[in-house]
GUTIBA-59372 format. One record per residue: residue in three letters; x, y, z of N, C-alpha, C in turn. Coordinates in steps of 0.02 Angstrom, whole numbers, padded with zeros to 5 digits, always signed. Each point is the difference from the previous one (the first is absolute). Layout:
! residues N
ALAXYZXYZXYZ;...
//
This chain:
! residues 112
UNK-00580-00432-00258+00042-00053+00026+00070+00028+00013;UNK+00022-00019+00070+00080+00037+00007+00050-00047-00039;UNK+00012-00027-00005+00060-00058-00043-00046-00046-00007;UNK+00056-00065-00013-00011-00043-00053+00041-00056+00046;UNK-00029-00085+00051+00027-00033+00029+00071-00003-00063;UNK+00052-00007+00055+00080-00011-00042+00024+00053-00009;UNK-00020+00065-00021+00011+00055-00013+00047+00023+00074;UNK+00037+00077+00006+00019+00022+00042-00040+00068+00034;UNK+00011+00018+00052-00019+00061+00006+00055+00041+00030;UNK-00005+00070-00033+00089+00037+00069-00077+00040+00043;UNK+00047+00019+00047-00024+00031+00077+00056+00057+00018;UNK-00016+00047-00023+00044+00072+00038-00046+00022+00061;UNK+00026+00021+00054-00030+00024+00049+00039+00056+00014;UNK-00022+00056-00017+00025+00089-00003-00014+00029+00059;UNK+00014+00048+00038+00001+00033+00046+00024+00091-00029;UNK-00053-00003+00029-00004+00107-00042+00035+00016+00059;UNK+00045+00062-00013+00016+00019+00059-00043+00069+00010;UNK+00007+00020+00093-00065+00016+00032-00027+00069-00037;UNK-00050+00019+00004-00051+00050-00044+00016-00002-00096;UNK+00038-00064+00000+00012+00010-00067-00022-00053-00043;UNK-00080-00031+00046-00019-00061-00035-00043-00002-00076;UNK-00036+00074+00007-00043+00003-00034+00012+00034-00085;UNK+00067+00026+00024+00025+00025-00077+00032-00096-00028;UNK+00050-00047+00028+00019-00047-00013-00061-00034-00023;UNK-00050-00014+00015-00052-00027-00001-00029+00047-00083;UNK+00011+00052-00001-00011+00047-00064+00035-00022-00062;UNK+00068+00014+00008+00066-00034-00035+00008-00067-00016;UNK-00025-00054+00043+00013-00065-00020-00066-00051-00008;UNK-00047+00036-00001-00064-00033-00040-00011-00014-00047;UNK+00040+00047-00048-00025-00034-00085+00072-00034-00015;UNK+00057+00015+00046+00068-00055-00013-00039-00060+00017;UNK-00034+00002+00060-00022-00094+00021-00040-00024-00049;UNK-00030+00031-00039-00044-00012-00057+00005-00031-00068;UNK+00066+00045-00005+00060-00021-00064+00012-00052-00012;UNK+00013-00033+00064+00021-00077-00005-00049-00042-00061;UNK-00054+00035+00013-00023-00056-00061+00022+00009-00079;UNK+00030+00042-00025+00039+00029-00042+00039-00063-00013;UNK+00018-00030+00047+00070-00024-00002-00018-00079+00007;UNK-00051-00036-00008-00028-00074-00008-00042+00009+00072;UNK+00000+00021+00062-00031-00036+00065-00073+00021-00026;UNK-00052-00068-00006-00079-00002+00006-00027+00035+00029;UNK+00049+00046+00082-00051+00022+00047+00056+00033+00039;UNK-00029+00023+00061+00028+00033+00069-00047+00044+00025;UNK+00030+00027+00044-00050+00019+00069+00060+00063+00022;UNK-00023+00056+00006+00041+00045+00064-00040+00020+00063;UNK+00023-00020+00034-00050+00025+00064+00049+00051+00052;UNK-00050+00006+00043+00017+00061+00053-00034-00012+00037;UNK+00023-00013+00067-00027-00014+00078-00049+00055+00007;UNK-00034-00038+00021-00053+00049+00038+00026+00012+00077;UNK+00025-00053+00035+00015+00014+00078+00078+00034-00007;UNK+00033+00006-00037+00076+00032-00029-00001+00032-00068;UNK-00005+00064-00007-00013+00034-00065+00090+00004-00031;UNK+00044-00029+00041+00062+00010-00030+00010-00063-00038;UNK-00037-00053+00010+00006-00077-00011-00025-00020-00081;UNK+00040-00009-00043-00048-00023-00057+00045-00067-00032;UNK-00045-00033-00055+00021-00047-00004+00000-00035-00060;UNK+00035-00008-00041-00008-00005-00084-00003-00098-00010;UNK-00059+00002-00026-00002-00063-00045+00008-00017-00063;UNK+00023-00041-00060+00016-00027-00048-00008-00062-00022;UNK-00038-00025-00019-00012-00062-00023+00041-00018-00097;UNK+00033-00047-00003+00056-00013-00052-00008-00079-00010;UNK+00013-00020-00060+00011-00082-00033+00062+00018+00014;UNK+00057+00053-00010+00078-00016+00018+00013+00072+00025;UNK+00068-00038+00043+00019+00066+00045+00049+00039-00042;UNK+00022-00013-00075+00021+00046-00030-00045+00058-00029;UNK-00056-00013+00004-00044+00064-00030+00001+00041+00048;UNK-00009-00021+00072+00016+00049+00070+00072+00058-00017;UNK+00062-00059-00014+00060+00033+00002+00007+00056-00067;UNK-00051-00007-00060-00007+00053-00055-00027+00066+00022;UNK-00044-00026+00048-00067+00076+00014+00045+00016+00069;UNK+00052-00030+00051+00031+00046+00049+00057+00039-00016;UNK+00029-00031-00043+00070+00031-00037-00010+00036-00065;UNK-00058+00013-00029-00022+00047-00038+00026+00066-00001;UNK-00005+00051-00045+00013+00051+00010-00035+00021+00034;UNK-00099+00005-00002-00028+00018+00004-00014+00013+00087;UNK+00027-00083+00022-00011-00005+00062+00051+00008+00035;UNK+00074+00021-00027+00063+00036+00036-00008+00056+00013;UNK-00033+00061-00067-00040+00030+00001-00028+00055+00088;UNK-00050-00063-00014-00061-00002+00065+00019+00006+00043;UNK+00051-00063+00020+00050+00011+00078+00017+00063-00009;UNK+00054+00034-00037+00028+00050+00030-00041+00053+00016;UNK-00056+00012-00025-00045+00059+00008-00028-00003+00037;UNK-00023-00074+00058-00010-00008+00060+00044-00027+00054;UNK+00055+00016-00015+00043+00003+00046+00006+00063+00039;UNK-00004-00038+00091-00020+00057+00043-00061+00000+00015;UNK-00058-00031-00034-00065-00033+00000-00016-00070+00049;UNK+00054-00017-00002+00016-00084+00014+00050-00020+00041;UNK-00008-00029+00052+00062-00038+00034+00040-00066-00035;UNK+00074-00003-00019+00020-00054+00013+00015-00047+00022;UNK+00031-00048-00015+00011-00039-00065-00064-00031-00021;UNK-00028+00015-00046-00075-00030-00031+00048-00078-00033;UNK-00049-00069+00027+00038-00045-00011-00075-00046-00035;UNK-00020-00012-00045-00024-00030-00052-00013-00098+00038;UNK-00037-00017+00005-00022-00081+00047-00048-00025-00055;UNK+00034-00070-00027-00029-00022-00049-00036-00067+00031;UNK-00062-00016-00031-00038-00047+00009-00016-00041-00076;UNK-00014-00091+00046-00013-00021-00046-00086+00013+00019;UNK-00026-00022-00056-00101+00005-00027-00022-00062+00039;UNK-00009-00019+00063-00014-00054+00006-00097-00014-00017;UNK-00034+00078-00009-00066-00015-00006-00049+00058-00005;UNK-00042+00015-00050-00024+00058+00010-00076-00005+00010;UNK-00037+00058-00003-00063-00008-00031-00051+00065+00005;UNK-00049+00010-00003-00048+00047-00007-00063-00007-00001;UNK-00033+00052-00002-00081-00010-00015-00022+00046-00043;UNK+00032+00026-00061-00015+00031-00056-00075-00007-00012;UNK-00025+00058-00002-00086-00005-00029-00024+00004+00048;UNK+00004-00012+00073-00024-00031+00054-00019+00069+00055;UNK-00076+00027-00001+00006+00058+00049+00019+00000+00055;UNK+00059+00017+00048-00004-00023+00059-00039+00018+00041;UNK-00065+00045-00004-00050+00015+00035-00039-00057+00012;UNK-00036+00004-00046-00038-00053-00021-00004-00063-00031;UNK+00078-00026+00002+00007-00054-00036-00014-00015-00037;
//
């Protein structure tokens, strides 16, 4: 399940800069991961398939101060600087409210 209706979610949308998607993508996989370290239930990092520079961090949170613990971290000040030059700026963080989730846990999608 990605969140929790009421809950928030943040939305970073990153941009590697050019031939330098796949080390960023190296470097900030187990940072996007961390977050759960830090209270979020869940998240998602993805990477375009039709834009390999394009990726896109999800976070699911009951409060947007657990977000502001795991970005201002050491761990994840850290992270930035060691992928800086990896990444185009200004990376700007788009918060959502949970209006609804759901899944099909258990559920083969082959075969239903």
């Amino acid at each position: 399940m990605f969140g929790r209706p009421g809950g928030t979610c943040m939305e970073i949308n990153w941009i590697a800069t050019p031939f330098r998607g796949d080390r960023f993508e190296e470097i900030w996989r187990p940072v996007a991961e961390a977050v759960l370290d830090y209270g979020a239930y869940s998240y998602a990092f993805l990477r375009s398939s039709e834009d390999p520079l394009r990726f896109m961090q999800l976070a699911a949170f009951d409060a947007r101060e657990d977000w502001e613990r795991y970005w201002y971290s050491e761990e994840v000040a850290e992270a930035r600087s060691t992928a800086t030059g990896y990444f185009q700026i200004p990376v700007v963080p788009v918060w959502y409210r949970i209006a609804g989730t759901g899944s099909l846990a258990g559920v083969d999608p082959v075969t239903g």
